[in-house]
Z-matrix of the N, CA and C atoms (Angstrom, degrees):
N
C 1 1.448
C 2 1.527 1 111.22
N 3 1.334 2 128.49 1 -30.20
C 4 1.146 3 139.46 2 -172.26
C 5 1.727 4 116.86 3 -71.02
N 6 1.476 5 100.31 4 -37.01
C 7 1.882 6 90.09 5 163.58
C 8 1.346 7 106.79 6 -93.32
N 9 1.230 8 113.93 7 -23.76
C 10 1.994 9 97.43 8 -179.66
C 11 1.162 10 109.05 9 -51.41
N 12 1.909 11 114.86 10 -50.36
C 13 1.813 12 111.39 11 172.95
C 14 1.778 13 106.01 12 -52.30
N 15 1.166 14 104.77 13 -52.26
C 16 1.620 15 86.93 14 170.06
C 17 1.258 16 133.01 15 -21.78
N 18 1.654 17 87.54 16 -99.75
C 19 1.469 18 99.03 17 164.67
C 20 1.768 19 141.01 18 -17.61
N 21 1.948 20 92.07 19 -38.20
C 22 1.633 21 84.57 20 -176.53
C 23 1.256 22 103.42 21 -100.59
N 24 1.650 23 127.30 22 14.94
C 25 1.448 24 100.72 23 159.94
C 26 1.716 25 130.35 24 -56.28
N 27 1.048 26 76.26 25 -28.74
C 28 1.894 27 82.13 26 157.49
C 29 1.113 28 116.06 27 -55.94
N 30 1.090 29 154.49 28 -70.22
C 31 1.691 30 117.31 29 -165.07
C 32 2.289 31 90.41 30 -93.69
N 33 0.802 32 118.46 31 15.33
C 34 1.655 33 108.87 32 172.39
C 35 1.821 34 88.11 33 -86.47
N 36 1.164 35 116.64 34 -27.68
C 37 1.635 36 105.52 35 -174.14
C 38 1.835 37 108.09 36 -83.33
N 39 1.593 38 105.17 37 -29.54
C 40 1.034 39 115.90 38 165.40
C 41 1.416 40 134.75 39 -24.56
N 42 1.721 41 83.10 40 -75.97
C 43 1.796 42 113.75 41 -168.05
C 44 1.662 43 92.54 42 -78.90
N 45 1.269 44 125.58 43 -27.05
C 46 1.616 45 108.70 44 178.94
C 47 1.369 46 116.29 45 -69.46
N 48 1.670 47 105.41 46 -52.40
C 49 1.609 48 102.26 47 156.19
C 50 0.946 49 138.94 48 -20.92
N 51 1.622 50 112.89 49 -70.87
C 52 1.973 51 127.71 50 172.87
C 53 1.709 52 88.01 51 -45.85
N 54 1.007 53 138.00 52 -87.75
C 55 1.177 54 138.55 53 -111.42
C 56 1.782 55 91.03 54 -97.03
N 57 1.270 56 118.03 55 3.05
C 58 1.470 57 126.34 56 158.43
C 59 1.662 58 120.87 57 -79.02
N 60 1.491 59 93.06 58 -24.62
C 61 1.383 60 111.77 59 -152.61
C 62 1.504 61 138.97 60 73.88
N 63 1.372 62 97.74 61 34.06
C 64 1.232 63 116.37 62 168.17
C 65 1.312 64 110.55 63 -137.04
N 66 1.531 65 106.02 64 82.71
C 67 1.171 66 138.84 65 173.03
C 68 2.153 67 110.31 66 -55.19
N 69 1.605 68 124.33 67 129.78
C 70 1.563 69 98.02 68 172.31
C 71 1.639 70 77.89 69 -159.06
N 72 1.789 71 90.62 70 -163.10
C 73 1.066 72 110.75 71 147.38
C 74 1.704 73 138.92 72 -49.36
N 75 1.282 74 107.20 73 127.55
C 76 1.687 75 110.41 74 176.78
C 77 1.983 76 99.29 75 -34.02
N 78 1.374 77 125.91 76 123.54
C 79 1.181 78 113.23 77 175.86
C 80 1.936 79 111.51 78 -108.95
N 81 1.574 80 105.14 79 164.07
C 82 1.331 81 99.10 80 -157.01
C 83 1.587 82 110.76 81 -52.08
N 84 1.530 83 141.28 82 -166.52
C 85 1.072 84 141.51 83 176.74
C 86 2.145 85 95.36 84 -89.74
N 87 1.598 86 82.75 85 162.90
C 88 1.752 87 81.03 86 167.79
C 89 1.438 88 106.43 87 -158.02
N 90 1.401 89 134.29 88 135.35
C 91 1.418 90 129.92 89 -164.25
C 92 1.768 91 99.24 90 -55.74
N 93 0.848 92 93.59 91 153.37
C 94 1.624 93 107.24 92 157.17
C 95 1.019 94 112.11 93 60.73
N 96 1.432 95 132.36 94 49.11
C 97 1.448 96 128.62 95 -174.81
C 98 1.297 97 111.98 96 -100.13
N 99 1.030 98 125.14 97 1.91
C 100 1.447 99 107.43 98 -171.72
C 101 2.050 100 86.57 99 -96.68
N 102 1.605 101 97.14 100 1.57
C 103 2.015 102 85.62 101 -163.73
C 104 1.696 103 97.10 102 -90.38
N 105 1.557 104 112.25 103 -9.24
C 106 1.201 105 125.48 104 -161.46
C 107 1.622 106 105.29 105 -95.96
N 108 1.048 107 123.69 106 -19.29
C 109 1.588 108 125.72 107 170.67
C 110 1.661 109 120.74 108 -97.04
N 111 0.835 110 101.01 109 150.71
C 112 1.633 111 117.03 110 176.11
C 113 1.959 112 111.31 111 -54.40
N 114 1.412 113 123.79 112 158.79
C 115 1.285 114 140.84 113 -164.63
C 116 1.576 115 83.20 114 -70.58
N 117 1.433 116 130.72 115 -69.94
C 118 1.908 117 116.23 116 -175.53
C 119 1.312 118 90.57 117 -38.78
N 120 1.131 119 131.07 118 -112.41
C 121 1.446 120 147.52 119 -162.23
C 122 1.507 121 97.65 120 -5.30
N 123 1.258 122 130.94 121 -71.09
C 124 1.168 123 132.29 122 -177.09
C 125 1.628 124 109.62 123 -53.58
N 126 1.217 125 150.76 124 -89.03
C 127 1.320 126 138.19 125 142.01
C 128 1.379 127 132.18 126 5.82
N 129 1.331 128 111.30 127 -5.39
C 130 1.657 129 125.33 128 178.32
C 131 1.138 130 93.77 129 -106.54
N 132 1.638 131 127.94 130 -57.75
C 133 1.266 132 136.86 131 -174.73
C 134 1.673 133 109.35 132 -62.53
N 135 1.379 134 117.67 133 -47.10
C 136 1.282 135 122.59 134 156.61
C 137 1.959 136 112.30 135 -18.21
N 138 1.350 137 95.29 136 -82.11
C 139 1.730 138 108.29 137 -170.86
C 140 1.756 139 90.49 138 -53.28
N 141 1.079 140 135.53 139 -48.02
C 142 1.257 141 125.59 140 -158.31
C 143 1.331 142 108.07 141 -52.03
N 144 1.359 143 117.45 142 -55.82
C 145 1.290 144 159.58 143 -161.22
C 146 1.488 145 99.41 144 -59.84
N 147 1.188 146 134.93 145 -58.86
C 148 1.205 147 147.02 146 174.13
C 149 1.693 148 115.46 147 -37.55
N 150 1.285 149 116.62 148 -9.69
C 151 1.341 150 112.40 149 178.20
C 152 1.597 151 100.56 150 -148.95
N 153 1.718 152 114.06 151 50.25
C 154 1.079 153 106.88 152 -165.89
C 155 2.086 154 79.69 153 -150.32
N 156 1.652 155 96.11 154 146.08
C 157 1.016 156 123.05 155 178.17
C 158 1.575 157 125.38 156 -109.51
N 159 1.205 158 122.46 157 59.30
C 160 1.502 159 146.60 158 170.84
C 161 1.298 160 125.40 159 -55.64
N 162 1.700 161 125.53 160 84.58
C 163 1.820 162 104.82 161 176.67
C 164 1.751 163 94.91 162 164.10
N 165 1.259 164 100.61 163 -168.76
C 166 1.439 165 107.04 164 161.93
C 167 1.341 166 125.06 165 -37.01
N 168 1.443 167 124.38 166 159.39
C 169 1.439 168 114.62 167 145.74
C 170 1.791 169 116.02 168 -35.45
N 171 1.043 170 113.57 169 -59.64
C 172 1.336 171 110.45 170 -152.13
C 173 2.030 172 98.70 171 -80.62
N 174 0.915 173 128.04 172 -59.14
C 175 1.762 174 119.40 173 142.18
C 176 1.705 175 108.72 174 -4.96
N 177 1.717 176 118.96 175 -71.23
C 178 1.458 177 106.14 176 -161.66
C 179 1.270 178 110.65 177 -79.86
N 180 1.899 179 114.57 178 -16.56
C 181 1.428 180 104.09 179 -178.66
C 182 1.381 181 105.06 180 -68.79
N 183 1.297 182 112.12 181 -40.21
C 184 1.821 183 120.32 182 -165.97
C 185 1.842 184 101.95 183 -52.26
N 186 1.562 185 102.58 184 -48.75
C 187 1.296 186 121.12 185 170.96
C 188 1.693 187 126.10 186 -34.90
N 189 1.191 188 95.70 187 -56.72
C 190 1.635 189 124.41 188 -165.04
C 191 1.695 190 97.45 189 -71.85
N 192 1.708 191 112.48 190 -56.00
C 193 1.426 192 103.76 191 -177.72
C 194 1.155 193 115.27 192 -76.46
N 195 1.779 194 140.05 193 -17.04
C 196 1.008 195 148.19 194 -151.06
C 197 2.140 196 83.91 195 -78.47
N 198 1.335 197 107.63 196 -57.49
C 199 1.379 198 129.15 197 167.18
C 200 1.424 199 114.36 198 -30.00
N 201 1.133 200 123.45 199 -59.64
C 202 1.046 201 133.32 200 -167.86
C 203 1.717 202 102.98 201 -81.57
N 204 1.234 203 109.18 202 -39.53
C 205 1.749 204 91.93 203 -177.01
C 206 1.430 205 83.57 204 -80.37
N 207 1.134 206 158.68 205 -60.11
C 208 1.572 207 128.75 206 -149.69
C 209 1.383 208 114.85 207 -69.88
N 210 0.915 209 103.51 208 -18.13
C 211 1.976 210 111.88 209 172.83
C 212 1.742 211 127.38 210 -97.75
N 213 1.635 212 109.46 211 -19.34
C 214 1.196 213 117.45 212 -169.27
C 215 1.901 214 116.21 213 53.97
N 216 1.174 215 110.12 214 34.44
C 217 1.308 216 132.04 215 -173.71
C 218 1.600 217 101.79 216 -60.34
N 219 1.570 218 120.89 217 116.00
C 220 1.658 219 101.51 218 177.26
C 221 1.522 220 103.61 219 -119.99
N 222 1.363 221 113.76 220 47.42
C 223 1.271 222 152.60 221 -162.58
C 224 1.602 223 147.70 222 146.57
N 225 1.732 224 103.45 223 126.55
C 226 1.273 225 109.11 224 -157.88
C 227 1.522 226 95.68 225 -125.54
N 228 1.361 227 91.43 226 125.49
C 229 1.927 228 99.63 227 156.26
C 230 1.672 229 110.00 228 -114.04
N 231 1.590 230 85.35 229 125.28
C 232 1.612 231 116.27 230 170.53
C 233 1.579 232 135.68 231 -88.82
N 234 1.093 233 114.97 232 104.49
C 235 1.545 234 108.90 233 -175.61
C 236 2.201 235 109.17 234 -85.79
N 237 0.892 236 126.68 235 168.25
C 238 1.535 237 126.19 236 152.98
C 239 1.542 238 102.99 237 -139.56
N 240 1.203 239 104.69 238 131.57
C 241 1.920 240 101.97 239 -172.46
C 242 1.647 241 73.19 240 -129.59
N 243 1.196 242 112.27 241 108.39
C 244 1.246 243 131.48 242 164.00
C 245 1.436 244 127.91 243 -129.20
N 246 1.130 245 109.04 244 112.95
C 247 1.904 246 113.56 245 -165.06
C 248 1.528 247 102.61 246 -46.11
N 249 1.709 248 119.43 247 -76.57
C 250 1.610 249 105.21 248 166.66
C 251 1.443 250 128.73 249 -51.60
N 252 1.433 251 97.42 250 115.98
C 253 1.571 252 97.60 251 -179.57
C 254 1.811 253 110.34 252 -68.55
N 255 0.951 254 114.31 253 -36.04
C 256 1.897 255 99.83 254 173.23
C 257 1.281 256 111.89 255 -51.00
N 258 1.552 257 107.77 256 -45.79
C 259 1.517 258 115.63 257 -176.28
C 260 1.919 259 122.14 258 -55.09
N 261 1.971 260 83.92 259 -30.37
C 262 1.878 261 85.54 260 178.00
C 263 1.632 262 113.95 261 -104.92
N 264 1.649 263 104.71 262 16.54
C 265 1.514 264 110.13 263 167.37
C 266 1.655 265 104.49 264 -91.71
N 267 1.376 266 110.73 265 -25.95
C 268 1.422 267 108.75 266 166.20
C 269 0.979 268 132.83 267 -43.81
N 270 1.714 269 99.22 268 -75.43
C 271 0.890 270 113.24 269 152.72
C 272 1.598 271 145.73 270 3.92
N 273 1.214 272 99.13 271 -47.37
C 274 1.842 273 105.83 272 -169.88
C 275 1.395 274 70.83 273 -144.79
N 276 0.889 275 143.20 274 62.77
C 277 1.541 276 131.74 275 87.11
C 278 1.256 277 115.43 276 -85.08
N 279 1.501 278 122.23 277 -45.80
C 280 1.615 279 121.66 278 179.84
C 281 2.120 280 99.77 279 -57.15
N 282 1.099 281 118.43 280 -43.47
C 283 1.498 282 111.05 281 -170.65
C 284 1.455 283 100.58 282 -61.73
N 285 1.590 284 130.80 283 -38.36
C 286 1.443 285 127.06 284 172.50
C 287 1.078 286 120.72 285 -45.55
N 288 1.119 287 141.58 286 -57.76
C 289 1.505 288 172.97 287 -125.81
C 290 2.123 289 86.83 288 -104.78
N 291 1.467 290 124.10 289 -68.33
C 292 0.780 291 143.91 290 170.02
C 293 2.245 292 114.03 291 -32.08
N 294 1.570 293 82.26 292 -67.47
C 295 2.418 294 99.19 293 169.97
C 296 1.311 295 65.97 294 -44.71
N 297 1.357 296 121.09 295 -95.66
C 298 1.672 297 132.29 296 -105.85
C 299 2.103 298 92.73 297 -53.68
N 300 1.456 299 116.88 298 -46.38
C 301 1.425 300 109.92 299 173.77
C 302 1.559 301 121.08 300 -67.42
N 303 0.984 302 125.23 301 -15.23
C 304 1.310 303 137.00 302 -179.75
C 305 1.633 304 116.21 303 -91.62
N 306 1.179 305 114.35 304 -45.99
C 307 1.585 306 114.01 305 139.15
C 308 1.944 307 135.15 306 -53.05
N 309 1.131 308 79.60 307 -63.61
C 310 1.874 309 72.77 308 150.17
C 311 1.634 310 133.28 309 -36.25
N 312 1.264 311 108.15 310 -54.78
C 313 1.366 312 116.97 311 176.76
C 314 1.606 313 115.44 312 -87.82
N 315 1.378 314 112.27 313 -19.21
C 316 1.507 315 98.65 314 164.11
C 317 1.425 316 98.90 315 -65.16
N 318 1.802 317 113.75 316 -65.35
C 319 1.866 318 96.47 317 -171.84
C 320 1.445 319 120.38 318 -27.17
N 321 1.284 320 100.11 319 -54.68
C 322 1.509 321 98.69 320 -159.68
C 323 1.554 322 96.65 321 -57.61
N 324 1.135 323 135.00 322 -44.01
C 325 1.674 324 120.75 323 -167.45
C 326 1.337 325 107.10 324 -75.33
N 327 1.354 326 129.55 325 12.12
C 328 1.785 327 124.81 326 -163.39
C 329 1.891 328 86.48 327 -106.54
């Protein structure tokens, strides 16, 4: 869980940017960013966060269905804005791997 928060300070630096108005490039990750911004900023990232699946496999699956039962979602689109691109080809390979069990178990309950 500890580099995924890494990792996604990249687009958390992102979306604070845009919504600062300083729109750019995805910028690299940096430890501790959420300790480095102000209580708004943090509270923006908050709401973001709330429908966002951050961590291990087993974190985003917990994540993903937790999502899905409060929404009844019978479809999810996934982004990874990850500065290393190997790191965000992983990425969605681990989220594949992830559908393919999560589909499984919807069949089985239909």
């Amino acid at each position: 869980d500890e580099e995924a928060n890494f990792r996604a300070s990249s687009w958390q630096q992102a979306f604070v940017n845009l919504r600062s108005g300083r729109p750019g490039r995805l910028p690299p990750p940096v430890k501790n960013y959420r300790g480095t911004v102000g209580p708004a900023e943090n509270a923006l990232l908050d709401s973001v966060l709330s429908c966002s699946a951050v961590g291990s496999v087993e974190t985003v699956r917990a994540g993903m269905r937790a999502f899905i039962e409060r929404t009844g979602a019978d479809e999810l689109m996934v982004t990874s804005q990850v500065f290393d691109h190997a790191a965000r080809l992983r990425s969605y390979e681990l989220l594949a791997g992830i559908r393919e069990e999560l589909s499984s178990e919807a069949l089985s309950k239909a």
